[in-house]
C-alpha positions in Angstrom: 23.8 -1.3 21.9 20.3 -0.6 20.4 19.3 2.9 21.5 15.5 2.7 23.2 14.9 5.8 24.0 11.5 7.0 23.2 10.5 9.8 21.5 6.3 9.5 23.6 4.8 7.3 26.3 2.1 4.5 24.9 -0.3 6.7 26.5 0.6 10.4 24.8 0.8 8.4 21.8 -2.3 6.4 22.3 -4.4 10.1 22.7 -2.9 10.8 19.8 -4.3 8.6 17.3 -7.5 8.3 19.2 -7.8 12.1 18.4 -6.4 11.0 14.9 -8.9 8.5 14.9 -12.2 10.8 15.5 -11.2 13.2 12.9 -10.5 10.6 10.0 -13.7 8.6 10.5 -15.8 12.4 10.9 -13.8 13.0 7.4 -14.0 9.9 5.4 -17.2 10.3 3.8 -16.4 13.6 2.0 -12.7 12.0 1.8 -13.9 9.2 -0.5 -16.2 11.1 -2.7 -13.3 13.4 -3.2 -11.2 10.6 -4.5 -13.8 8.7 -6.7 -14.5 12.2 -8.7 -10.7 12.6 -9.0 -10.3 8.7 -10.3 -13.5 8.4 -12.3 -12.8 11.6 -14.8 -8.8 11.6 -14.2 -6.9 11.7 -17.7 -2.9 11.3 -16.7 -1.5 8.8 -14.8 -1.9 8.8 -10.8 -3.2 6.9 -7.8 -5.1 7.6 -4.8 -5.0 5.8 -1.4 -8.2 4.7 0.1 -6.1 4.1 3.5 -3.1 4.0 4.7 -1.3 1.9 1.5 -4.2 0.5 -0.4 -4.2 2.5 -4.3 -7.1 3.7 -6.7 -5.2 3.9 -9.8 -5.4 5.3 -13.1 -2.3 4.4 -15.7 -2.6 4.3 -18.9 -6.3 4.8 -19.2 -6.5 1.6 -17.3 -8.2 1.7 -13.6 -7.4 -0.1 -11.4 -7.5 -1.0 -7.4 -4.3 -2.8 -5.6 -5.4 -4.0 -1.9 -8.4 -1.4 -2.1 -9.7 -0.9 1.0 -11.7 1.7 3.4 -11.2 3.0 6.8 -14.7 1.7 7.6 -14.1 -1.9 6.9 -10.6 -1.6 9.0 -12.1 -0.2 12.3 -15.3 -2.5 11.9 -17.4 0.5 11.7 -20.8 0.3 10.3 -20.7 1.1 6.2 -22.4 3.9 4.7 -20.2 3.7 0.9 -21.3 2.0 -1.9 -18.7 0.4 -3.6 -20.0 -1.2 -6.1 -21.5 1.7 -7.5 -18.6 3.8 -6.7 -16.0 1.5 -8.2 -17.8 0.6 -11.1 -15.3 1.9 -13.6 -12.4 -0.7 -12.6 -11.0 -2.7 -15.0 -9.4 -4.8 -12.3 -8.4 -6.0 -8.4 -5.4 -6.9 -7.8 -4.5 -8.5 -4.2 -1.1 -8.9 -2.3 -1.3 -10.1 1.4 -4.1 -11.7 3.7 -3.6 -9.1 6.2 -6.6 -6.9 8.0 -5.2 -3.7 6.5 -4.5 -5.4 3.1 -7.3 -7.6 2.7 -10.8 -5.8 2.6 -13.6 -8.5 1.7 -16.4 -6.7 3.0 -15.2 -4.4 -0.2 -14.7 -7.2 -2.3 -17.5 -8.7 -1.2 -19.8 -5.9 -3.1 -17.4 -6.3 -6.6 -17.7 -9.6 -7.5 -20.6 -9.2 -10.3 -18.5 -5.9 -11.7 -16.8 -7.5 -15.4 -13.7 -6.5 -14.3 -10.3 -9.1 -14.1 -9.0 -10.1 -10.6 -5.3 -11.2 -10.2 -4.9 -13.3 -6.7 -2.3 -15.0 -5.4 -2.6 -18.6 -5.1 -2.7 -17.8 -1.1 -5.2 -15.7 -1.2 -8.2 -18.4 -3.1 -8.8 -19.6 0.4 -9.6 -16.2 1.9 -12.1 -15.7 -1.3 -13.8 -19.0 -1.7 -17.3 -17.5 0.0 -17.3 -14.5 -1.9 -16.5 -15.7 -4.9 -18.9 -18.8 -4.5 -21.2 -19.2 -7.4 -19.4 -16.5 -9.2 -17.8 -16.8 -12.1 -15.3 -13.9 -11.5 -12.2 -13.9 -14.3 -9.0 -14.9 -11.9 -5.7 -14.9 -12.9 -3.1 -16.6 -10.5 0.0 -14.5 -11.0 3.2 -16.1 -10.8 6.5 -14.8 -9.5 8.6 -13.1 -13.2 5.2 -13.9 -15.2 3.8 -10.5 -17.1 0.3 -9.9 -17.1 -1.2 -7.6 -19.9 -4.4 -5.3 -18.8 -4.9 -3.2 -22.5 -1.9 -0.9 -22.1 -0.8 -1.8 -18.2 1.3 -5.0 -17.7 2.3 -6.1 -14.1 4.7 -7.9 -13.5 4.5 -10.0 -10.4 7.3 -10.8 -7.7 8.0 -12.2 -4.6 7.4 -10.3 -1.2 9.4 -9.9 2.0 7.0 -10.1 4.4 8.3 -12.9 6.7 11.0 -11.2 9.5 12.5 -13.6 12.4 9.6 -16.6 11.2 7.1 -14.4 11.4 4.7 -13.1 9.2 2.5 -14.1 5.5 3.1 -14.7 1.6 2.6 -11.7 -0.3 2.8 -10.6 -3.8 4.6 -7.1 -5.4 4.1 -5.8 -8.3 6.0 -4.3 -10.9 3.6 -1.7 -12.7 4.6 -0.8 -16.9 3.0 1.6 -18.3 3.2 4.9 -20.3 6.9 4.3 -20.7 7.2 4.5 -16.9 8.4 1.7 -14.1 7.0 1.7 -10.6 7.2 -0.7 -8.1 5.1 -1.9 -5.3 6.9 -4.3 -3.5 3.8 -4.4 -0.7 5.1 -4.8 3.6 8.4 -5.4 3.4 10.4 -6.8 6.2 13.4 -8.2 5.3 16.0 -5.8 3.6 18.1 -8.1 1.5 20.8 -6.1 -0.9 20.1 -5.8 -4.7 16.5 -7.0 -4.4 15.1 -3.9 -6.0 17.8 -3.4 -8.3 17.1 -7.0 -10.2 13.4 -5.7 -11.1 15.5 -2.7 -13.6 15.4 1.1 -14.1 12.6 2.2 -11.8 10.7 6.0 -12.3 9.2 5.2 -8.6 8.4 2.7 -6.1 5.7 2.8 -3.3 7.7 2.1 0.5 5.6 0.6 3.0 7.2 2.5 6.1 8.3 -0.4 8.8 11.3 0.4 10.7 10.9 -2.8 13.1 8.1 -4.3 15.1 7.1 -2.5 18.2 9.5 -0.3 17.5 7.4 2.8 16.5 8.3 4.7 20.1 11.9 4.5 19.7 13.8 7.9 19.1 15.7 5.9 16.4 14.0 2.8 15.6 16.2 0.3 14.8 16.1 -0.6 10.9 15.8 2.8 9.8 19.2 2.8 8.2 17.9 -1.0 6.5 15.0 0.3 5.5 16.3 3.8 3.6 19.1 1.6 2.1 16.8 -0.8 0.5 14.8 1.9 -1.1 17.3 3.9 -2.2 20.0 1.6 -3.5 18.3 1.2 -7.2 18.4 5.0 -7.4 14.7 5.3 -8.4 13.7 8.6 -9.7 11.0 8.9 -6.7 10.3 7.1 -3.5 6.6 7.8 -2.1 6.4 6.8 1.3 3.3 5.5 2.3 1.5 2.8 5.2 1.5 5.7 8.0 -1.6 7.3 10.1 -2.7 3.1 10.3 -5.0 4.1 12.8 -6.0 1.0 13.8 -2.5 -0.4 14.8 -1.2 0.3 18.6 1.2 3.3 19.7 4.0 1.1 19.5 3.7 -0.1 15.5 2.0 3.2 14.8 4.0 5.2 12.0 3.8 8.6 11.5 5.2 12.6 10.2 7.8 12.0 12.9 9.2 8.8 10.8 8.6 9.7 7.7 11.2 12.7 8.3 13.7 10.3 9.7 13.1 8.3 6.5 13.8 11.8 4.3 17.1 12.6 6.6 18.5 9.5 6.0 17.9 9.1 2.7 18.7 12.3 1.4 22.4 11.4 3.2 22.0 7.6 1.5 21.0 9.0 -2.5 20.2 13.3 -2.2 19.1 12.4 -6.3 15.9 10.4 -5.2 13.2 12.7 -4.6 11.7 11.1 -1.2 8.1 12.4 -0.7 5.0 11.0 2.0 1.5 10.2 0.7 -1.1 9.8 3.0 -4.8 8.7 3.4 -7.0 10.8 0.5 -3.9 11.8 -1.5 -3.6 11.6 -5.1 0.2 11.2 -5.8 1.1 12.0 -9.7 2.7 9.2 -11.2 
């Protein structure tokens, strides 16, 4: 029997990420220009989340945003960044999933005159048509085992696992080659087949979107915890960076936090102790 004790009320938890909340959008200013002066004159190979799990990177001397998005666009708050200006240097956009915390256009809206490449899924054209109206952006429509070549980055596209129990939208992961290294970003997964990971190779490190089941987030053991840090760990990456937590603008119940993430660690340092299982959060750089 599924164990449903919780670890906080809605309410304590709802005071906490409304105090959460306050401080981030105080922050986020400073926050930003802290990670555009890191990205813009960075020399080795990292990335830098914007939010909860949307990526600045730089690999390869190639820069480039996955999902970029800010914390002013996701709580509708009035803008005060520039992002054209500040995200200027991109060589390209690439998009995985239509959803709110996923799917900035506001952002998007500001880069379509920037020269730079966008890769969309098919799904997504829809969602772009009135930005990208009498634009000529340069789209590329990545398919599922197709490489795509940015100078000396290729991504590799796949499928996502994003629908759970008939619910939920077509997304795109990535496969990221570069500098001799392998990292994966398999997006919001939801589904935790066997030997999905494991078919995409030797991996240095892939990105884990923490989910451990819907509603679920005030459970003292949410229930696909064990899924979740078995699907990571199984293709015995070199690194696992946990990200998607401190999604401020999710409810108490599907809000995922320090308290997870060291569920996460427990169970997979008893699942593969050889993976090195770190968190990444909001304004972190994370060496790659």
């Amino acid at each position: 029997m599924q164990n449903i004790t919780l670890r906080f009320s809605f309410e304590e938890q709802a005071a906490r990420v409304a105090q959460l909340t306050q401080v981030s959008v105080e922050g986020y200013p400073a926050l930003w220009e802290q990670m555009l002066a890191q990205w813009r004159t960075a020399q080795s190979d990292a990335a830098w989340l914007t939010y909860s799990a949307n990526y600045l990177l730089h690999t390869a001397g190639v820069r480039w945003a996955l999902d970029p998005l800010s914390l002013f666009s996701r709580l509708s708050l009035p803008n005060t960044l520039n992002f054209a200006k500040d995200l200027a240097p991109l060589d390209a956009v690439v998009l995985s999933h239509r959803h709110a915390d996923h799917l900035d256009l506001e952002l998007l809206s500001e880069l379509v005159d920037l020269p730079i490449l966008w890769i969309v899924p098919g799904f997504l054209l829809e969602d772009l048509k009135t930005i990208f109206r009498n634009k000529t952006p340069r789209v590329i429509l990545p398919r599922a085992g197709n490489p795509i070549k940015i100078k000396n980055l290729t991504l590799t596209p796949f499928k996502g696992l994003h629908f759970r129990d008939g619910h939920g939208v077509p997304e795109m992961g990535y496969l990221a080659e570069f500098s001799g290294k392998r990292w994966a970003f398999p997006g919001d997964t939801r589904v935790f087949p066997a030997q999905s990971l494991t078919k995409l190779g030797r991996l240095d490190g892939v990105f884990a979107h923490l989910w451990l089941g819907k509603k679920c987030a005030l459970h003292e053991t949410p229930p696909l915890l064990e899924e979740f840090c078995h699907f990571f760990t199984e293709p015995a990456p070199r690194r696992l960076v946990v990200t998607h937590m401190h999604e401020i603008a999710r409810k108490p119940d599907d809000f995922w936090d320090a308290s997870h993430f060291s569920q996460v660690y427990a169970k997979c340092q008893e699942l593969k102790p050889e993976v090195l299982v770190t968190p990444a959060w909001m304004g972190m750089s994370v060496e790659l």
